[in-house]
Every structure is written in structure tokens, then in C-alpha cells.
N, C-alpha and C positions, 0 to 999 in steps of 0.2 A: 534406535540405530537403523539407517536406513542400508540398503544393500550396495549401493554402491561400489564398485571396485577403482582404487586410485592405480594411478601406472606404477610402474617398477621404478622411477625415478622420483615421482613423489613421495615413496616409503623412503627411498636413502635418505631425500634430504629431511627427511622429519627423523631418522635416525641418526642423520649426520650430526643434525644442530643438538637434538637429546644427548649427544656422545659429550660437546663440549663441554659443559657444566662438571660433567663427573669428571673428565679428562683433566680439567686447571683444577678439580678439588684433591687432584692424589699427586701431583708434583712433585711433593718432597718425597716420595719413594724414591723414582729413580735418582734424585737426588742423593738421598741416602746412602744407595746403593752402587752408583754407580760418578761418585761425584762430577770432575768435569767432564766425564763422558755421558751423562745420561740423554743429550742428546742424540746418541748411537744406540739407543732402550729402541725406539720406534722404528728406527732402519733393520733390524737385527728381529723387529716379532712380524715384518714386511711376510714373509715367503711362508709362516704360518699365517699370517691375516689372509692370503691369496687363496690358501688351502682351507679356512674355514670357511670362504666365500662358496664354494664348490659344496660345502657339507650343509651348510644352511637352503643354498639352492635345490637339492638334491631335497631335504626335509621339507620344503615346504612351510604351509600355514601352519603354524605352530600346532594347535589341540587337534586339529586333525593328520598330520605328519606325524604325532606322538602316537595316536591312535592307530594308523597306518602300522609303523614299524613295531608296536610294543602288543598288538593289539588293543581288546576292549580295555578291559580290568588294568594292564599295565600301561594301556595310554590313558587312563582315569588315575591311577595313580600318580603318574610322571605330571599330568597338568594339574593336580594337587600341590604337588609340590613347587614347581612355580607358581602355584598362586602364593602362597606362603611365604616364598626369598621376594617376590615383587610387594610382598605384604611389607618386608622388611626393608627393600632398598627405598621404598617410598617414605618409609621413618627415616631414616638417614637420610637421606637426602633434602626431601623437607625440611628435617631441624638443617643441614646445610645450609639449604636456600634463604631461612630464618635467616641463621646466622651472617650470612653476607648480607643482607638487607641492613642489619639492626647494626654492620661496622658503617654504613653510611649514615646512618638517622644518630648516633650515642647510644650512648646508655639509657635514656627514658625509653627507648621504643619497647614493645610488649612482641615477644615471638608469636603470641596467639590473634592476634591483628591480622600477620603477614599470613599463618598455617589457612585461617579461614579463607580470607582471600584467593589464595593458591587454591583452596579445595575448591572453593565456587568458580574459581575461572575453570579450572579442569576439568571436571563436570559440563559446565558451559560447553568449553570446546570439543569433550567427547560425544556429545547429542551428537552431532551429525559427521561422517567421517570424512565426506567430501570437504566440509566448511573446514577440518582439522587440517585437512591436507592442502586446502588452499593457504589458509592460518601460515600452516608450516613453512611455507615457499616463502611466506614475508617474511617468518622470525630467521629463515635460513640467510636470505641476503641479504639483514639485518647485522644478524651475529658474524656471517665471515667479513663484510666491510669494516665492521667495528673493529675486529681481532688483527684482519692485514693494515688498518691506519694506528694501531696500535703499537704494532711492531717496526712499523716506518718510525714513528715520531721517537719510538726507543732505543733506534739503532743505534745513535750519537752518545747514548749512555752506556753501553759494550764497554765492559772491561776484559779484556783477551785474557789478562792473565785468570782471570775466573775460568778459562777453559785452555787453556796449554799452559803446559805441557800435559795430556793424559798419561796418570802411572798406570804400571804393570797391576797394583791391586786395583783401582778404576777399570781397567778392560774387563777385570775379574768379573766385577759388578754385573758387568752390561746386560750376561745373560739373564741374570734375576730379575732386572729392569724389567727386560722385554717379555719377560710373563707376567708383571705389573700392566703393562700394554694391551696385554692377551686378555688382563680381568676385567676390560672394558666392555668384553662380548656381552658379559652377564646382561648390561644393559641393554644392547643392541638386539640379543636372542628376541626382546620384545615386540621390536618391529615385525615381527615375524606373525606376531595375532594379526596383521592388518594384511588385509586379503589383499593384493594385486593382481592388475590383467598386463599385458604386453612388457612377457618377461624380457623379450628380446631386443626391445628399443633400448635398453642400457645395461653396460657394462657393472657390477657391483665391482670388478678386480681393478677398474679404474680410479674407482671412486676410494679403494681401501689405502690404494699406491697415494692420492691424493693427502686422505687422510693420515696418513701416517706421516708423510713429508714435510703438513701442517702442524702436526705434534710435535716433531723433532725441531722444526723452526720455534716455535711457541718455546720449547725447553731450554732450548740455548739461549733464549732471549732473558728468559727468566733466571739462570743458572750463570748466565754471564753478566747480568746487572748486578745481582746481588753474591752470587758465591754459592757454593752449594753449601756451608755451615751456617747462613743465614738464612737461606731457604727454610730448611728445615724449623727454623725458630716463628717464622712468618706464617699464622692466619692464612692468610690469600696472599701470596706472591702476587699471583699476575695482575691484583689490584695496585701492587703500588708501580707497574711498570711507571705509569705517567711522572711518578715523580723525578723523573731521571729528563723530561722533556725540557726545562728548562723556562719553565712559565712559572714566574716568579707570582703567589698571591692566586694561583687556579689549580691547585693540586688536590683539595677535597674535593671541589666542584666536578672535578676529570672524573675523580676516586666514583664519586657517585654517580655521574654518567654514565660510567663505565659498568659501573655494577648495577644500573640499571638495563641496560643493553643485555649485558649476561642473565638477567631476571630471564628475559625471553627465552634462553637457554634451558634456562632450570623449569619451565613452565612447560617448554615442549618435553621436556622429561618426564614431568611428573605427569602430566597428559599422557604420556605412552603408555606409561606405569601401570595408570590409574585406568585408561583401557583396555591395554592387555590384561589386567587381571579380571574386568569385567568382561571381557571375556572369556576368560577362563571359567570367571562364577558362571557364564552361562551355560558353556559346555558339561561345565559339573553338576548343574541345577536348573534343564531345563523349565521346572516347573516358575520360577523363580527371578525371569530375566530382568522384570523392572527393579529388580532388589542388587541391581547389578553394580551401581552406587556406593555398596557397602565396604568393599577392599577397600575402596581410594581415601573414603571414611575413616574408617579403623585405620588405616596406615600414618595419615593426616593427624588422626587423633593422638596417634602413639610417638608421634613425633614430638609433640608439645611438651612430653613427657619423662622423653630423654635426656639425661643430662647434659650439658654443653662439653662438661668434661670431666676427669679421671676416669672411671674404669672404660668409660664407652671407645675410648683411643682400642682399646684392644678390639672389638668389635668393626671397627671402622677401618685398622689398619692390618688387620690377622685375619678375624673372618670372611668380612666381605668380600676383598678379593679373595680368596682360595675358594668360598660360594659361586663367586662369578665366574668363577674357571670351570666347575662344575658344571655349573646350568650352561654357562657359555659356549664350553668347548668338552667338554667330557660326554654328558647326554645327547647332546645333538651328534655327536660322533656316534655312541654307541645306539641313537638310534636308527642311525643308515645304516650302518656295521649287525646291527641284528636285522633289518630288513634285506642286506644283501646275503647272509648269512640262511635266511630262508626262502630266498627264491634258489639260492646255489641246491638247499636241503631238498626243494621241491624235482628241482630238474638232475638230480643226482642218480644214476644208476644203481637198481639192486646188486646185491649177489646172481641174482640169476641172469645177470644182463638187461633186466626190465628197466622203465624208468616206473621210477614211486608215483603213485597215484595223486 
């Protein structure tokens, strides 16, 4: 890895486009939860999203922010333990990625085709950070073109009544949603291993205002084509948007275009993943750095290994998120909240009126 520092604009949008992938794979929550209102999940976690922008800013590069606020020992602890949930979201996700792959190819496709592939490209694309971050700018105005002529071509297939009237137990929902919304940080925490120079040239409270209003449009699109009780039943919703387009004889063709497009998505994510925790392993081992390869490995590995389904739905729809809320938004809180907590300790007057040493 070479030292390089990408701008503060470059890390969004390589978290932006990472965010995508997970964001269309957890859909039928706020569905779930919030039937035809779950496009009010994203507007509603809006004024927490602003405020975790502030607490992330504030923390800094990740293993060393951790280090900073927790000190030595408990910032080696705290980026242990993100290595470990990135060890885990890169299994999940992976078998994901698999799996949307192999709804394009049938039934013969082999999930361990697409895991290796994925790991060699990841790999690939973590060598150099610069080459990552340039990568990411493509796959970024790659994926939003794709998703905004997505949602054009789906409009004409809106069925309104899949969204009005919302009831009284729908609004109930909404708040649930939007910490659904909130579990998306887990992933995003990760852009935060990726060093940036010129905090100043860009907004991140612009980019979340963006992203969230992208989410809420994306949800209604999906929630109003098909219903929120068919959601829920549906693999990949936002794969079958196209079929509501009206192109009689090109609706697999779209399916896989489309989920090829989103491939990039799920590629800049597992790239994040797969370098934030190598670096992570490096922080935790400097002796150790060309071995830095091995989380993205093991995670890659453990993927192949997961089942497609029974008990892993608990894992994917219970733990994960309330993990990602953790890492996302829990720790990175409490470790400005401990670091403000001991500069206040430091500057705090004795008993005798003295200030502590």
C-alpha cells in the first residue's frame, strides 16, 4: 500500500457506492416494518445521519481515532473487534453478492466461481489506494446512472395504492425503520480506515441529506411496484423493477444487466471491507503487514460456506443490524464521549482550586 491520501470526496463516494449494495439487500425491513410508509424510514433517520456525520468527523481515521480516544490497550481492543464484525459482514455479504449473481446465470452457476473472483478482484483493487479511489469514481457514476434510469423507466409501473393510504400502525413502524437505516453505518464506519487530506473541500452533511433522499426514492419505487406483502416474499426486489418497463421479451436481459451494474456496488464493498480490515490487521500486527490479505481471505472463505438459508435469516436480519448499530453508531459515539470526557477530566479544577496536572 502505498501512502497516498485520497480527498475527503473521494472517500464518500467510494462509501457512497459501498452503501448501495447493502442498502437494496435489506429492503424488506422497512417494508416489514413500516408497510406503505417505509419510504418515511430514511427521512426520519435524516437528522441522526447529520449528527453521526459530526461524530465520525470528530473520530477521525479509524485505528488511530480508536487509539486516540480509548487509549493504547483499549484502542487495540476496539480495532480487534472490528476486525472480527468486517470479518463477518464480508461473509454475508459475499454469499449476497453470490447470490444475486447466480439469480442471473440459474441454477448451474457454482457460488465458488463468483467468491474467488470477488476475492481476486478485491485484492487487486486494494494494492494501491489511489488506483481504488480512482476505480471508485467509475463504479460511483456507474451505479448512480444505473439506479436514477432505473427508476425513470419504473415510474409508469407505480401503483399508488401500494402507498396510500398510510395507517396509524404504518407510521408506528417508521421509527423502527429508520434505525434499519441507521444499520447501514456499520458499513460505512469502514471508510473511515481510508486516510484523507482536504477535509474542507466537501460537505459529508450534504452527501447524507443526498443519500438518504436516494433511499427513500429507491423505497417507494420498490414498495409501490410490488406492495409491501410481496416485498417481503421477493429475493431482490429492486431486481425485478424492470419488469414493470414494459419491454415485452427483455426482462431477463434488463434482470442481468442490472445485476451486473450492481456487481460494481457489491465489489466496492467488499473492497472497503477487505481493506479496512487489512488494515486493521496492520495496526494489530505490525510485524505482519504483507499477511494483511488474510481477513478478506477468511471472510471470502466463510462465505462459500454459509448457508443460502434457514437459520442464517436470523443472523442476517437480528444480528447484523444491531452489530452495525454498535460499530456504527454506539462506539464511535462513545469514543468522542470518552475523549471529551478526558480532556474535560484534565482541565478540571481541584478541590483546592488548582487545575490537575
Amino acid at each position: 500500500m502505498d501512502g497516498h491520501k485520497r480527498s475527503e470526496r473521494e472517500r464518500l463516494e467510494l462509501t457512497v457506492t459501498a452503501l448501495v449494495p447493502a442498502a437494496l439487500g435489506m429492503l424488506a425491513v422497512p417494508a416489514s416494518a413500516a408497510g406503505r410508509g417505509a419510504c418515511l424510514c430514511p427521512v426520519l433517520a435524516l437528522p441522526a445521519g447529520l449528527w453521526l456525520c459530526r461524530v465520525w468527523r470528530r473520530l477521525g481515521e479509524l485505528p488511530r481515532g480508536l487509539e486516540r480516544c480509548f487509549g493504547v490497550t483499549g484502542g487495540k481492543a476496539a480495532a480487534l473487534a472490528y476486525l472480527l464484525w468486517g470479518g463477518f459482514l464480508l461473509a454475508e455479504n459475499g454469499r449476497r453478492c453470490a447470490r444475486r449473481l447466480l439469480l442471473t446465470v440459474g441454477e448451474g452457476g457454482s457460488p465458488w466461481l463468483f467468491l474467488g473472483v470477488i476475492l481476486a478482484l478485491a485484492l487487486w483493487l486494494g494494492r494501491r489506494e489511489d488506483a481504488f479511489a480512482r476505480t471508485g469514481r467509475i463504479f460511483f457514476l456507474a451505479v448512480t446512472v444505473t439506479l436514477a434510469a432505473v427508476l425513470i423507466l419504473a415510474l409508469p409501473g407505480l401503483r399508488w395504492e401500494n402507498l396510500l393510504p398510510v395507517g396509524g400502525r404504518e407510521l408506528a413502524g417508521v421509527p423502527f425503520g429508520s434505525v434499519w437505516v441507521l444499520s447501514l453505518s456499520g458499513y460505512g464506519v469502514y471508510g473511515l480506515c481510508l486516510p484523507a487530506e482536504g477535509r474542507g473541500e466537501t460537505r459529508p452533511g450534504r452527501w447524507t441529506v443526498w443519500s438518504c433522499g436516494g433511499l427513500s426514492v429507491l423505497t417507494l419505487a420498490v414498495v409501490g411496484a410490488f406492495g409491501p406483502a410481496l416485498v417481503l416474499e421477493m429475493d431482490e426486489p429492486f431486481l425485478y423493477l424492470l419488469g414493470g418497463v414494459g419491454l415485452p421479451g427483455a426482462f431477463q436481459r434488463g434482470e442481468a444487466a442490472l445485476a451486473a451494474v450492481l456487481a460494481l456496488g457489491d465489489l466496492t464493498l467488499l473492497t472497503l471491507l477487505s481493506w479496512g480490515c487489512g488494515r486493521l490487521w496492520r495496526e494489530l500486527l505490525p510485524g505482519r503487514k504483507k499477511s494483511a490479505w488474510v481477513p478478506a481471505a477468511v471472510g471470502l472463505l466463510a462465505a462459500g460456506l454459509i448457508p443460502a438459508r434457514g437459520g442464517v435469516s436470523f443472523w442476517t436480519e437480528r444480528i447484523a443490524p444491531a452489530g452495525n448499530l454498535i460499530f456504527g453508531v454506539l462506539l464511535p459515539a462513545g469514543a468522542v464521549l470518552t475523549e471529551k470526557c478526558r480532556k474535560y477530566g484534565k482541565g478540571k479544577p481541584t478541590s483546592c482550586g488548582e487545575s490537575s496536572p
